[in-house]
N, C-alpha and C positions, 0 to 999 in steps of 0.2 A: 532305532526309531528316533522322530524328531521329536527333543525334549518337549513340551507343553508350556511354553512360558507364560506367568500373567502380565498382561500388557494395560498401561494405563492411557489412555490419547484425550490431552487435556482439549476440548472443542469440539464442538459438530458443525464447523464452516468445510469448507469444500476440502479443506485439508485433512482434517479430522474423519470425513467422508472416506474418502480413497485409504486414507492410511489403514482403518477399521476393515475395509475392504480385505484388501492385500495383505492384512496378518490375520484374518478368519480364513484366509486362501491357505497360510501356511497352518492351519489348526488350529493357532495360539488363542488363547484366553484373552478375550477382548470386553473393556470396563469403557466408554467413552464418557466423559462427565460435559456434561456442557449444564452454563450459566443461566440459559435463555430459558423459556417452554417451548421454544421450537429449534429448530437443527437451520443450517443456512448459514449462521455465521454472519457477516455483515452484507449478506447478499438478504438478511431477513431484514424488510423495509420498515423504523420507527420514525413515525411522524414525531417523537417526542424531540427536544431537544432539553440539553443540560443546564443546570442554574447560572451554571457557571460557562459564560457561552466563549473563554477561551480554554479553559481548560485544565484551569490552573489549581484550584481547589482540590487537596487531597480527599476532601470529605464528600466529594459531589457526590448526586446518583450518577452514576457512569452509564452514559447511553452506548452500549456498543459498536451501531451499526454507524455510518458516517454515510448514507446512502441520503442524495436528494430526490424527491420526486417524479422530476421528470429525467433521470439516469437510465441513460443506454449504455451498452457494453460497447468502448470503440477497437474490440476485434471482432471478428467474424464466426457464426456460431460454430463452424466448421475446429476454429481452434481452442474454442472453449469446451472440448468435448473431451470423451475418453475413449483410449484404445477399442474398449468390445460395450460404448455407451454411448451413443452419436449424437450430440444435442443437433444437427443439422436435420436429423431424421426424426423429427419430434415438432409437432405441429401444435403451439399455444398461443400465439398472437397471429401477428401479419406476416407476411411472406418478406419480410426482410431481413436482409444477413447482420445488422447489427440489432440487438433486440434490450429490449428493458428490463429491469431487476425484476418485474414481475415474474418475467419469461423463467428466468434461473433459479429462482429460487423454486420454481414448479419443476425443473428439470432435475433440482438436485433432490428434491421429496420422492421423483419418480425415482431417479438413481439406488435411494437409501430402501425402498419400498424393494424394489428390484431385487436389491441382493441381500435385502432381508439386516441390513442395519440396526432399525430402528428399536430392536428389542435391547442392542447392545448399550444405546445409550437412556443414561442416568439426568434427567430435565430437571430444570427447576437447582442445579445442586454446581453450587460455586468451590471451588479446586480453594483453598487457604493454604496450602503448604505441601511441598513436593523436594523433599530431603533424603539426602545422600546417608544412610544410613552404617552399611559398611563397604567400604573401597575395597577390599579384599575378592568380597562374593559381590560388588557392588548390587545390591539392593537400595528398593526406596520405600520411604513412605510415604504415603498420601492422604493429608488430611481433606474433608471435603465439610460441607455443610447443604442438607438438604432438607428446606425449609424449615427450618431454625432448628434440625437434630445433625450435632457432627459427630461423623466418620471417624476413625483412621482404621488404615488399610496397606499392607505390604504386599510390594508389586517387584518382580523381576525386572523388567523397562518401563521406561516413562516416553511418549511422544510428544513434544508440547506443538500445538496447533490451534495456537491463540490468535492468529490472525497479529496486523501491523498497521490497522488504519482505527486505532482506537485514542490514543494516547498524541492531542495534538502537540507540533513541534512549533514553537514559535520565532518570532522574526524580534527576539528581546535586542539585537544589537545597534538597531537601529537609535541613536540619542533622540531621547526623550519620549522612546515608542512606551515606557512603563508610567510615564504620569499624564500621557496624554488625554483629556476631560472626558472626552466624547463615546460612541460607543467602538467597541470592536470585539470583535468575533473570529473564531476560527471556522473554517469549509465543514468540520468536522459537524457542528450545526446548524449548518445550511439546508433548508428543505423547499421551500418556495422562495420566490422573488418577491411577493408582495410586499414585505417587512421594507424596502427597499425604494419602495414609489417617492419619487420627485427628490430622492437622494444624490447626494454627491458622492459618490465612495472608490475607496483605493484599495487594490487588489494586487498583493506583495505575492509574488509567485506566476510559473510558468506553465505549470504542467498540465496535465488533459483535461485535470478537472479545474484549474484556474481560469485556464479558455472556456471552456464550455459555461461555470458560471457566471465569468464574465458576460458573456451575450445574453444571459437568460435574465441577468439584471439589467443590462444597456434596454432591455424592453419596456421597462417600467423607471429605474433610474434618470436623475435630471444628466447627471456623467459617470460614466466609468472609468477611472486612470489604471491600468495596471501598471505594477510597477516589478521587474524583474531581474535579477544577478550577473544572470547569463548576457555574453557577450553574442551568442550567436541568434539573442529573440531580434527579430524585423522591429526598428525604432520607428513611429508612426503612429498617424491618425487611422484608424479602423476603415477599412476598405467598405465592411457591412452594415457600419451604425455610424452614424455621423455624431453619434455621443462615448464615443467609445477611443482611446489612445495608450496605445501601449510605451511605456515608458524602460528604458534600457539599461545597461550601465554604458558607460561612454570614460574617454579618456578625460582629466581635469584640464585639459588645453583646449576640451573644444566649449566656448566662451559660446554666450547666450546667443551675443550678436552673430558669432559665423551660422547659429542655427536657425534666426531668424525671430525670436522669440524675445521677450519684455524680462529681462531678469526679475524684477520689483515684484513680479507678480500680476496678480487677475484680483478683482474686488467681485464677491459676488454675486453674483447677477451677468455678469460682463466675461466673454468670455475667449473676445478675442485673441488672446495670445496663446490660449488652446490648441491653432490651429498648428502648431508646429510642432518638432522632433522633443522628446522629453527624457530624459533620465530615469535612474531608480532612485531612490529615496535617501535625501541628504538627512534631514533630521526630520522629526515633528515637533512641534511647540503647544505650551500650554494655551494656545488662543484657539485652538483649534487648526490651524496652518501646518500644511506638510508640505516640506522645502525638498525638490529632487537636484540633483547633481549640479545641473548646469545653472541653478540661481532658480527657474521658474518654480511660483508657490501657488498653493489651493486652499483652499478653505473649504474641509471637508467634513462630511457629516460622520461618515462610517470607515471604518480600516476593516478587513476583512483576510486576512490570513489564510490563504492556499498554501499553505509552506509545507506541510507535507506531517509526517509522525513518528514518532520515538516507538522505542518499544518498551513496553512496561509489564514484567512479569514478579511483582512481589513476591507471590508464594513459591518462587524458586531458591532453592538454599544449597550451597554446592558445595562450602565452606571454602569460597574462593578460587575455587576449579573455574565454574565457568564465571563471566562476566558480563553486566550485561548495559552498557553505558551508551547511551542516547540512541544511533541508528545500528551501535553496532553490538553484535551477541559473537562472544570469541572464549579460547579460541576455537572456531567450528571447522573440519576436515569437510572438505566440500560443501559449507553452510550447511552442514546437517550435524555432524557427530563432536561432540566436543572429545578430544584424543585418549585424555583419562577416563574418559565414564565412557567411550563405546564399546559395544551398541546400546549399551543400555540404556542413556539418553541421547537422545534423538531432537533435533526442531525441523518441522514444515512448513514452506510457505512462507520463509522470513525475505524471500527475493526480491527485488524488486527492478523495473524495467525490463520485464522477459514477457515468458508465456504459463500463466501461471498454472493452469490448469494442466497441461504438458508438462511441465516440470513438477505438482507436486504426486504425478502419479508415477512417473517414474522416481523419483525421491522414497516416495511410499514402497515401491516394490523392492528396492536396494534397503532401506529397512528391514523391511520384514525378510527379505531372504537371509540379509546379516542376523538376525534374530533365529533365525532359522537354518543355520549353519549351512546355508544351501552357498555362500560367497564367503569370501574371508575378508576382513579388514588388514590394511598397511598396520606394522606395529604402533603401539604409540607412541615410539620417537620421531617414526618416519612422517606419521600424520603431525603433529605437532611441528615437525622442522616442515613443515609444505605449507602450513599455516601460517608461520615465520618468514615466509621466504615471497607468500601473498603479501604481506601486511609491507616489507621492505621492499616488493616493488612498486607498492600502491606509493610512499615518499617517495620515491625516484621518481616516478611519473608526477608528482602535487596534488594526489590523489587526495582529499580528507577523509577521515576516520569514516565520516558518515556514509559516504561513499561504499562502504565495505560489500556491502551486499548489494549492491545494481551492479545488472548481470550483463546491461548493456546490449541484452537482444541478442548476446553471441551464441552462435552455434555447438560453438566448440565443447561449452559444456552441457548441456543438453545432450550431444551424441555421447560424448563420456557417461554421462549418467546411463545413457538408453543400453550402451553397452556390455554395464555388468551386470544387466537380469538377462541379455539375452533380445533385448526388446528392439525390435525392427517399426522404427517409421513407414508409413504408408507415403509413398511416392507423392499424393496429392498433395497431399499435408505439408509435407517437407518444400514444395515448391510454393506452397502458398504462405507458409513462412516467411523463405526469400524475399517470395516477392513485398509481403507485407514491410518488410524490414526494406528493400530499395524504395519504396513509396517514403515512407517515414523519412528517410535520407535527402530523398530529390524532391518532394512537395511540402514536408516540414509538417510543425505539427498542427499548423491549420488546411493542410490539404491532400495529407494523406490520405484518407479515409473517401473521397474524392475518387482519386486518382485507383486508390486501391479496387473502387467498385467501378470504376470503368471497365474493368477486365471480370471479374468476378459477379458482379451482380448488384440488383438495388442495395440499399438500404434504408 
């Protein structure tokens, strides 16, 4: 008979969901602690935001969810779903394929309802310490605190499924980004645009949610500059807002004049030299002026931070086993198993640039079968030298560290993973991936989603 392990799964976000699943499938004793009063995870929508509106204050109240208002999902509900749990087949807003956080987080209530979750997990009660007790029998303990009465509690495995869009990452390398007067803020608490009206503001970052709040402030904003790293963002004035230009990195050769633009700058009010190609961000100064690459300056009201997020796990204690420094948590056998403590510890959902909901259920069920001696793990030399052998080809490539876990969409491991439970992709699914992923490729990140539902359907 399969042993009865107690299981701890730090979170009730969509990860903490599936994983709870999938080891009540295998019998096991299942505790879920989550922080919140409700289960969702950062798909649970708080209009609050933090005192501290970069993020930097260890003392803050910590908002968890990083969710704006008007936030749609930009995959299709088709891949936000699960194997025998179809969010396409579930009717709570409008008939279209990309849908709002309101949608999800109704979908994952029904999920938990479904398979009868919700007794598993512990509301209201914050995880403070999750310690390596003996390496031998690896055990852990867990302390917790539920409303101001603390726990401790000895558990077989630990799952951590804290979610990675909590803990903003910042753009501090920018000269003079730490004394500049004025305000700024991290995406992290961004909820509406109004805060924004007849604003000038600079928006350091490229990614989905960069774009998206970009536009949603170009609606109320006097201008929007974004400003981005990436060599491959389109340099230009906004195609959709004639207040709106995304600025680039570029090489130091190409001089103001070949771009057609006033180096000295723009005064206020005046805004003619806007009309041209722009850089990313040379310095900011204490007048308020933010200088990009090629000499052109602005004079801005707000900086606004899409940079993206660390991970931040305090109550983890491993006595240096694992590690867990800015984007990256190592060393992890497949981003899941750190090589001395599996299975016993475990992390879900730490991916990033994939499919997340398709990978943390498959993640979830290679767990729980490891726990459940239904699969075996590679020794722990062979996991650990493959974790070695990741990390040395990530410097051969000029990968950075942060990089560790963007998974970069690729297929390959997804079907690895689907592999060791057993678990067979549905035909549709698998092609609508694809295809998702040549869209992304050929129309970029302001038109895939376009292109994507020309063939699939509204949104």
């Amino acid at each position: 008979m399969t042993r009865s392990l107690k299981v701890a799964v730090i979170g009730a976000g969509v990860a903490g969901l599936v994983v709870a699943r999938e080891l009540q499938r295998e019998s096991l004793q299942v505790v879920v602690f989550e922080k919140s009063h409700q289960l969702g995870g950062t798909w649970a929508y708080d209009a609050r935001v933090e005192s501290d509106l970069l993020g930097i204050d260890p003392n803050r109240d910590v908002v968890h969810s990083s969710l704006y208002k008007s936030l749609k999902t930009n995959l299709p509900r088709e891949l936000m779903s699960f194997t025998d749990f179809k969010f396409d087949e579930k009717v709570y807003g409008g008939p279209g394929m990309y849908t709002g956080h309101e949608e999800v987080l109704k979908f994952l209530n029904d999920f938990a309802r479904h398979f009868e979750l919700i007794e598993l997990i512990r509301f209201n009660t914050l995880v403070t310490r999750v310690e390596v007790v003996d390496l031998d029998i690896t055990e852990f303990v867990v302390e917790s605190n539920t409303n101001g009465v603390n726990y401790v509690e000895m558990f077989d495995a630990v799952v951590v499924c804290t979610g990675r869009n909590t803990q903003p990452r910042l753009a501090t390398d920018i000269p003079g980004i730490k004394t500049w007067p004025r305000k700024q803020m991290h995406s992290h608490n961004y909820r509406v645009p109004e805060p924004f009206r007849d604003q000038i503001v600079v928006v350091i970052g490229n990614g989905p949610s960069a774009v998206d709040i970009s536009r949603e402030i170009a609606m109320v904003a006097k201008e929007v500059h974004m400003s981005s790293r990436s060599p491959l963002v389109k340099v230009a004035k906004s195609d959709k807002f004639n207040n709106m230009w995304q600025h680039s990195k570029r090489s130091r050769s190409s001089s103001a004049q070949q771009i057609g633009i006033r180096a000295s700058g723009s005064k206020r009010g005046n805004r003619k030299a806007s009309q041209g190609i722009r850089d990313q961000i040379n310095c900011v100064s204490e007048d308020g002026w933010v200088t990009f690459q090629d000499g052109f300056s602005i004079d801005a009201d707000i900086i606004l931070h899409c940079t993206g997020y660390k991970f931040h796990l305090p109550f983890l204690r491993t006595n240096g086993i694992v590690s867990v420094e800015d984007k990256r948590i190592g060393p992890l056998y497949k981003h899941v198993f750190p090589p001395r403590l599996a299975p016993g510890l475990s992390f879900v959902g730490i991916l990033e640039r994939t499919f997340p909901f398709i990978i943390m259920e498959c993640q979830s069920r290679w767990i729980a079968h490891a726990l459940s001696a239904k699969v075996s793990l590679p020794s722990e030399d062979e996991m650990l030298s493959e974790v070695l052998k990741y990390y040395e080809e990530m410097k051969e490539k000029g990968l950075p560290e942060h990089s560790t876990h963007q998974l970069g969409f690729q297929l390959d491991y997804i079907d690895w993973m689907w592999a060791q439970t057993g678990m067979v992709m549905e035909k549709n699914i698998r092609n609508m991936i694809e295809y998702w992923i040549y869209c992304l490729m050929t129309a970029g990140i302001d038109g895939y989603m376009d292109l994507f539902s020309q063939k699939y359907g509204i949104y």
